[in-house]
C-alpha positions as CSV (number, residue, x, y, z in Angstrom):
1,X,-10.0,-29.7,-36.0
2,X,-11.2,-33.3,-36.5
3,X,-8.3,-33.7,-39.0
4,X,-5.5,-32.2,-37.0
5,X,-6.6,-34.9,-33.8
6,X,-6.7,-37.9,-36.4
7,X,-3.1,-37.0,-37.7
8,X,-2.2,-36.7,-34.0
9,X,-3.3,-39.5,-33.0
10,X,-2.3,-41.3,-35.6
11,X,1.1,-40.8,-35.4
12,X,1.4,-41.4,-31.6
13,X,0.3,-45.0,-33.1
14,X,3.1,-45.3,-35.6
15,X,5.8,-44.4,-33.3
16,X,4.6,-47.4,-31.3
17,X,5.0,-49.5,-34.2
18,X,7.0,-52.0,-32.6
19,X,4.1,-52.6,-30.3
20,X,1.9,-53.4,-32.6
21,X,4.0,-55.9,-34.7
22,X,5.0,-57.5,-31.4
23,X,2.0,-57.9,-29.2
24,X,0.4,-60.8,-30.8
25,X,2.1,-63.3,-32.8
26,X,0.0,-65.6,-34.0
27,X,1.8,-67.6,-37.2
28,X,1.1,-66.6,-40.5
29,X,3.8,-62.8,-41.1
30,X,3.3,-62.8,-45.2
31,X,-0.8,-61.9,-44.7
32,X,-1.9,-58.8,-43.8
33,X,0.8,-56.8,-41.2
34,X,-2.3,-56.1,-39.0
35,X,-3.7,-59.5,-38.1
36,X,-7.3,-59.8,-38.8
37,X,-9.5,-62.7,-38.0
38,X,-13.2,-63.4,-38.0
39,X,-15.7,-65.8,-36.0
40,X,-17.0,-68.1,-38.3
41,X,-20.5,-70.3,-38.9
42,X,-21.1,-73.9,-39.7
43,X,-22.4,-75.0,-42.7
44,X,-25.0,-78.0,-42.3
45,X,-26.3,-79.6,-44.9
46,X,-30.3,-80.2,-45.7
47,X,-30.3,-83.1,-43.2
48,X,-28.4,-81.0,-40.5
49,X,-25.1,-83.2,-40.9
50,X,-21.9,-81.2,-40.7
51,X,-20.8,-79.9,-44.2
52,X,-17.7,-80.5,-44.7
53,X,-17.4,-79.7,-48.4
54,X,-19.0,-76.0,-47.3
55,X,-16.8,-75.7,-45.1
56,X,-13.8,-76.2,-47.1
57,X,-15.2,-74.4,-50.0
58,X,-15.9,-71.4,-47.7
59,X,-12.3,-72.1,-46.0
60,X,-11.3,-70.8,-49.5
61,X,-13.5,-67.9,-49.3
62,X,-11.5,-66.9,-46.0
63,X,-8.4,-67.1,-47.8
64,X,-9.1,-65.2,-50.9
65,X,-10.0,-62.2,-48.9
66,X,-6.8,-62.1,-47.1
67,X,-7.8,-63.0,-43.6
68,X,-5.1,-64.0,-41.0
69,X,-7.2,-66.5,-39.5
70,X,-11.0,-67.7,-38.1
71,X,-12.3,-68.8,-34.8
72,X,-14.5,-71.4,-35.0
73,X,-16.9,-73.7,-33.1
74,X,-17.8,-70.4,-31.0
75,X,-21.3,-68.5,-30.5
76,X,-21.5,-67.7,-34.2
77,X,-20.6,-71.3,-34.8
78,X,-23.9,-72.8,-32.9
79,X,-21.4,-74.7,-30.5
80,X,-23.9,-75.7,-28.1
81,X,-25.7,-77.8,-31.1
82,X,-22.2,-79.6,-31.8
83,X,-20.9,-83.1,-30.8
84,X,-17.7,-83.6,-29.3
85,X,-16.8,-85.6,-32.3
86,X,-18.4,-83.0,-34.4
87,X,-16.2,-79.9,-33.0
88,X,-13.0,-82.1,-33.6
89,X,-13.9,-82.4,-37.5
90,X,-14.4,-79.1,-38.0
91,X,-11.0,-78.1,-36.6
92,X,-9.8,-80.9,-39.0
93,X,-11.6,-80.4,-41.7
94,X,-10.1,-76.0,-41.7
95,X,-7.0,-77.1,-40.5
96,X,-6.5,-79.4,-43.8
97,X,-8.5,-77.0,-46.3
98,X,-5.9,-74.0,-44.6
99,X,-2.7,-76.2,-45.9
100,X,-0.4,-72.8,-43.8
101,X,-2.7,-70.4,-45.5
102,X,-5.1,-69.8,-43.0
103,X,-5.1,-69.2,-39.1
104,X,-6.9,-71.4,-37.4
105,X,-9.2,-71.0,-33.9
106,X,-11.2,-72.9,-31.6
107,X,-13.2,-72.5,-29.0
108,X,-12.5,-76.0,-26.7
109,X,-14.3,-75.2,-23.5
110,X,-16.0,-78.1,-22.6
111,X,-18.8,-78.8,-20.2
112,X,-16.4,-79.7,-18.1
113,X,-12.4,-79.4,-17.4
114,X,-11.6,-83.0,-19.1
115,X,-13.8,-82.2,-22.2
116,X,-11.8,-78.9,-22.5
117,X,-8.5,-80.8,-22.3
118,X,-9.9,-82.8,-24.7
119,X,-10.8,-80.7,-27.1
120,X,-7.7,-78.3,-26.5
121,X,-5.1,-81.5,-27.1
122,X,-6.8,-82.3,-30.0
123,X,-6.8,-78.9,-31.2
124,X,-3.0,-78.4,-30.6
125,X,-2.3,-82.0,-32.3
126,X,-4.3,-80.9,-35.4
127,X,-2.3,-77.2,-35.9
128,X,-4.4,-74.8,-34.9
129,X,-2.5,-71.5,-33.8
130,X,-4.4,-71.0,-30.5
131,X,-7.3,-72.4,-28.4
132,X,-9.8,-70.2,-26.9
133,X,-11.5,-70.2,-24.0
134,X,-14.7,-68.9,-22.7
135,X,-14.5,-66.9,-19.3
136,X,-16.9,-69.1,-16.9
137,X,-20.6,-67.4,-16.6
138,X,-21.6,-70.5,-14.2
139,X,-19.8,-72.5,-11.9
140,X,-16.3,-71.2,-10.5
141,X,-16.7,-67.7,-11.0
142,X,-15.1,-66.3,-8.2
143,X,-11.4,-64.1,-8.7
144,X,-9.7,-67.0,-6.6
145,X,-11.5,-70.4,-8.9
146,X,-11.3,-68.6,-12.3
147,X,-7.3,-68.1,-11.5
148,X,-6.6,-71.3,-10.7
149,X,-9.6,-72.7,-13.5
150,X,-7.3,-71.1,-16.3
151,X,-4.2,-71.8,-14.7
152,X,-5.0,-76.0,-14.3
153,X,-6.0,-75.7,-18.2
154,X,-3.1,-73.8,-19.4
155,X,-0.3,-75.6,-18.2
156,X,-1.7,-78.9,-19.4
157,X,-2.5,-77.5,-23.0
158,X,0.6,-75.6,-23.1
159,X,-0.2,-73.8,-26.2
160,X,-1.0,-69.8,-26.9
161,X,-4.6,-69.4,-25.3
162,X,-7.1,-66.5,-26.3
163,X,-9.8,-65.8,-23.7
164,X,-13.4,-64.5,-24.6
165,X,-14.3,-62.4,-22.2
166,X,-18.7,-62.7,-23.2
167,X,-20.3,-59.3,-21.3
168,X,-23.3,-60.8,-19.1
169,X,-26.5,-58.9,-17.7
170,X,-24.4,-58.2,-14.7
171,X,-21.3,-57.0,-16.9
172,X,-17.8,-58.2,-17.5
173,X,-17.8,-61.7,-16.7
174,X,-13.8,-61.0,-15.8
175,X,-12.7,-58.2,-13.5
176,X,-10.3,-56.0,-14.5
177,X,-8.5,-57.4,-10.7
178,X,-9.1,-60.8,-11.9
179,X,-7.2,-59.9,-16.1
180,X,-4.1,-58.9,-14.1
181,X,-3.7,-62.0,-12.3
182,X,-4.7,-64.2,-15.3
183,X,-2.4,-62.2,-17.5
184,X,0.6,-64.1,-15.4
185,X,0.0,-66.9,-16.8
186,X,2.4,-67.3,-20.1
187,X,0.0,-68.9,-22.1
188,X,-2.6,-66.2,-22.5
189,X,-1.8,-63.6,-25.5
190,X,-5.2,-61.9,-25.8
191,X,-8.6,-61.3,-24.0
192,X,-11.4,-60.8,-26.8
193,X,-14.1,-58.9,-24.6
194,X,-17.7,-57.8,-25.5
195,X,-17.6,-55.9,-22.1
196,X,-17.5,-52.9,-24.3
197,X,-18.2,-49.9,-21.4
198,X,-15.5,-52.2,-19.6
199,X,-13.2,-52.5,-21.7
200,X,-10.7,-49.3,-20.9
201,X,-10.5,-50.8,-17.2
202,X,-9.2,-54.4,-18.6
203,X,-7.0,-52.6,-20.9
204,X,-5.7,-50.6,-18.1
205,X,-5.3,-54.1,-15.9
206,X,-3.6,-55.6,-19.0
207,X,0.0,-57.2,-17.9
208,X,2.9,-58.7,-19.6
209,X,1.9,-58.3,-23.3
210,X,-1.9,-59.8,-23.0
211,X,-3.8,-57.4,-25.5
212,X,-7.4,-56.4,-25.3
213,X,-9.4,-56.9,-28.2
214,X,-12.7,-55.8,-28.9
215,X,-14.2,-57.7,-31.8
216,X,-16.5,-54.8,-33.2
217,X,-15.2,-53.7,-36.9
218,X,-17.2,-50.4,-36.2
219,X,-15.1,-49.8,-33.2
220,X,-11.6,-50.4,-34.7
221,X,-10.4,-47.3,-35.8
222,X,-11.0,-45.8,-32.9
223,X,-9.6,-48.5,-30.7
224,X,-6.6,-48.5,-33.0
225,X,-5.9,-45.3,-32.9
226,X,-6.8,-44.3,-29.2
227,X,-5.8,-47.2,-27.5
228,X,-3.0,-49.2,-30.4
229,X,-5.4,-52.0,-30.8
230,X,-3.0,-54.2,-32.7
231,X,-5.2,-57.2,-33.8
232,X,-8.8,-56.7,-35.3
233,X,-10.2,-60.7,-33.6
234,X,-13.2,-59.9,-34.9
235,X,-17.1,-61.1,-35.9
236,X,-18.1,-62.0,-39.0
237,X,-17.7,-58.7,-40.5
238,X,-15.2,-59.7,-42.5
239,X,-16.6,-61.9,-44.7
240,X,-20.0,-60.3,-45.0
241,X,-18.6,-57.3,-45.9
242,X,-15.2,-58.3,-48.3
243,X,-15.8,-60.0,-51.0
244,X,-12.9,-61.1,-53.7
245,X,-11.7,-58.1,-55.4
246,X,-13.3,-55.8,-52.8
247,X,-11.7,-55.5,-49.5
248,X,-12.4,-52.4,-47.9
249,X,-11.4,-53.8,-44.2
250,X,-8.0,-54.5,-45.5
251,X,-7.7,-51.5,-47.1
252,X,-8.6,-49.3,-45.0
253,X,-6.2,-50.9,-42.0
254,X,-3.2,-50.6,-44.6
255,X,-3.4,-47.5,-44.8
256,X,-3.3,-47.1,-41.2
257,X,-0.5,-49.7,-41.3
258,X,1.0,-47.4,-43.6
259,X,0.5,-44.4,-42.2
260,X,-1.4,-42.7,-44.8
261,X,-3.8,-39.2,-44.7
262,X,-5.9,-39.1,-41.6
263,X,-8.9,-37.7,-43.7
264,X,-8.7,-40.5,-46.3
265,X,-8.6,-43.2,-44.2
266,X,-11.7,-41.9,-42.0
267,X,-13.2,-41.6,-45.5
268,X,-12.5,-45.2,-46.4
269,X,-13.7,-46.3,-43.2
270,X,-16.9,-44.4,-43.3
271,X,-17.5,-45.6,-46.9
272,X,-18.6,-48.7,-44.8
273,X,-21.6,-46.8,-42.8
274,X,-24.4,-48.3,-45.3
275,X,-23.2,-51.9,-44.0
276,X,-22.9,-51.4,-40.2
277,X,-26.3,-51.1,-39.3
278,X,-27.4,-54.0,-41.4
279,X,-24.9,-55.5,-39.4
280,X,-26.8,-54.5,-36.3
281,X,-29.9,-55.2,-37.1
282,X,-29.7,-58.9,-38.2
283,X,-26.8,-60.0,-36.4
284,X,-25.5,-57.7,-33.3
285,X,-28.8,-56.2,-31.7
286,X,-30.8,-60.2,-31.6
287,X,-27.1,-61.5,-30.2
288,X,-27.4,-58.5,-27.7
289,X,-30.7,-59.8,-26.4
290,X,-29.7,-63.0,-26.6
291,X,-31.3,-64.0,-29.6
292,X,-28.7,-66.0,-31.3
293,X,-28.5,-64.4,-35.3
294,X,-27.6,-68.1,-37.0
295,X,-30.3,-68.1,-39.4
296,X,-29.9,-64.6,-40.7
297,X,-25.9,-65.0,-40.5
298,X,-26.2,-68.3,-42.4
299,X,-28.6,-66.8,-45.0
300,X,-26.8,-63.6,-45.7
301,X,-23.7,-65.8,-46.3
302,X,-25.5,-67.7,-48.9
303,X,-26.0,-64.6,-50.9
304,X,-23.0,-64.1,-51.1
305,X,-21.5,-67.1,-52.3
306,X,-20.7,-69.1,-49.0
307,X,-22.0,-72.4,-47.4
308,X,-24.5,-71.5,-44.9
309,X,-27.3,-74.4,-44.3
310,X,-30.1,-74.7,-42.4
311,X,-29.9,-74.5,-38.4
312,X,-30.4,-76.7,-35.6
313,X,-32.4,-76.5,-32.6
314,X,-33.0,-74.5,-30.6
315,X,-32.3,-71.8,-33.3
316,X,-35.6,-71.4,-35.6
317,X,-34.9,-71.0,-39.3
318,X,-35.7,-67.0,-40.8
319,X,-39.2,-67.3,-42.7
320,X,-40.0,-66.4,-45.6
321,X,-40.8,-62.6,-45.4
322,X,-37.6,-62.5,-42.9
323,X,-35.4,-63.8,-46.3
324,X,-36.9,-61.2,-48.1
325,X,-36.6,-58.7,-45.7
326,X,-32.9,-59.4,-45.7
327,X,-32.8,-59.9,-49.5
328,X,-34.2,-56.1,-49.2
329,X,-31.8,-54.3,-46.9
330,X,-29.4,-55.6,-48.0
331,X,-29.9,-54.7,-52.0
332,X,-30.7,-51.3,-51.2
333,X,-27.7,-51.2,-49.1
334,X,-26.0,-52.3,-52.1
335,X,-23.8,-54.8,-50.1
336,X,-20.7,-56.8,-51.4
337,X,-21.1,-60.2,-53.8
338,X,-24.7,-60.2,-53.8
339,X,-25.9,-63.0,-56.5
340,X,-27.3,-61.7,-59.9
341,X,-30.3,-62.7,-58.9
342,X,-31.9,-62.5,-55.6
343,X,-35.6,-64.4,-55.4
344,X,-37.1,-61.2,-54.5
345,X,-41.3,-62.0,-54.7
């Protein structure tokens, strides 16, 4: 029975097709026919200085696994611990490394409307395919300000403009009245909302093309199939769990692309199961409670090969029996590019 709804469902999504190829289009056509893109860290070296040769070296990483594009300078990015000059260099430095290879993202809301213009203008002069900005949590918040709040940025940037839509204790930060206004104005293409149990009600208040994305890996297939998710804007699943030569994201969302056998894809996308609550545990569920996960995010990308660094205040480094913790679940979960040898004690 499982089987029979999956091939359902899954060809209601091919015959929208056209959709899906249309609704975002973000530069970059010869990668991956479903666009995905991943929230990124920054590397810092021993004395906390930006690290720019990390940052191109894992700029390479991002590429070699086939990614459309990553968002940077956002939550999993430390932001709040970055300069103004700082968050133009990394948009620089990616921009450069990415050389038309590599989407690039960034978060340029400011703590206040000139530093956003700031940051944006900068953004658009250095070639990044879209700006993001952060749905207010503080200031104007009411349906009328954050209309006219997107609206006065917008039409000065003038440039394709992603909105992150960050769920609060109270909820959405964005109501679903508010999206349908918002989604008048040309610039936006895409609302990336944690708002999970919110999330059919912005979909449904979704106007002109604007696409709802929820970020979650674990929650794709289903969002592709039931609701023709087109874009997977995602965490950093991506590059935790795809290494060179093993890409089971990509994979699996081919196939979909593709059309292939319900059963195998579910399979394929199960095969991930062992990784997804690892996930959770170190990165998801502390972000959740707002504990920011740097320090484990940072460290599980140096075992695998990446530039990850130390991280700044107010975000405590993991100890030592947290490392090994990590080191732990994450060899008996026998997760991607793990280095030959781990300093397990």
């Amino acid at each position: 029975m499982i089987r029979i709804v999956l091939i359902i469902m899954i060809n209601r999504m091919i015959r929208t097709k056209a959709h899906l190829e249309t609704a975002v289009t973000f530069r970059l056509p010869n990668l991956l026919p479903t666009p995905v893109w991943a929230a990124i860290h920054t590397p810092f070296l021993p004395s906390l200085e930006l690290d720019e040769a990390g940052l191109r070296h894992n700029a390479r990483r991002y590429i070699e696994i086939g990614l459309r594009g990553v968002f940077c300078n956002g939550l999993m990015g430390e932001v709040w611990s970055l300069s103004l000059e700082e968050r133009k260099r990394v948009v620089e430095v990616l921009c450069d490394e990415a050389d038309g290879k590599l989407g690039v993202s960034v978060v340029v809301t400011g703590a206040s409307i000139g530093e956003t213009l700031d940051l944006g203008l900068h953004a658009k002069a250095a070639g990044v395919d879209h700006a993001v900005l952060m749905v207010p949590t503080s200031g104007p918040r009411s349906a009328e300000q954050q209309l006219e709040y997107f609206r006065f940025i917008c039409e000065r940037l003038d440039m394709p403009i992603v909105l992150f839509n960050a769920a609060t204790a109270a909820g959405s930060a964005l109501s679903p009245a508010s999206f349908t206004e918002v989604c008048e104005l040309p610039q936006i293409k895409l609302l990336k909302t944690t708002a999970y149990s919110e999330n059919p009600a912005l979909r449904a208040a979704a106007r002109n093309g604007v696409v709802v994305s929820d970020p979650l890996e674990e929650h794709y297939f289903q969002n592709r199939l039931e609701h023709g998710q087109p874009i997977l804007y995602a965490d950093p699943e991506p590059y935790l769990y795809q290494v060179p030569g093993h890409l089971p994201i990509a994979d699996y969302i081919a196939k979909l692309d593709a059309g292939a056998d319900a059963a195998q894809v579910i399979r394929d996308f199960e095969a991930l199961s062992h990784l997804r609550p690892l996930f959770n545990k170190w990165v998801m569920d502390p972000l959740i409670r707002g504990h920011m996960p740097n320090a484990a995010l940072k460290y599980w990308c140096e075992l695998i090969g990446m530039a990850g660094g130390p991280v700044r205040t107010p975000i405590r480094p993991l100890s030592d029996a947290q490392k090994r913790e990590l080191e732990a679940d994450l060899l008996l979960s026998n997760a991607p590019g793990l280095r030959a040898a781990l300093p397990l004690n």
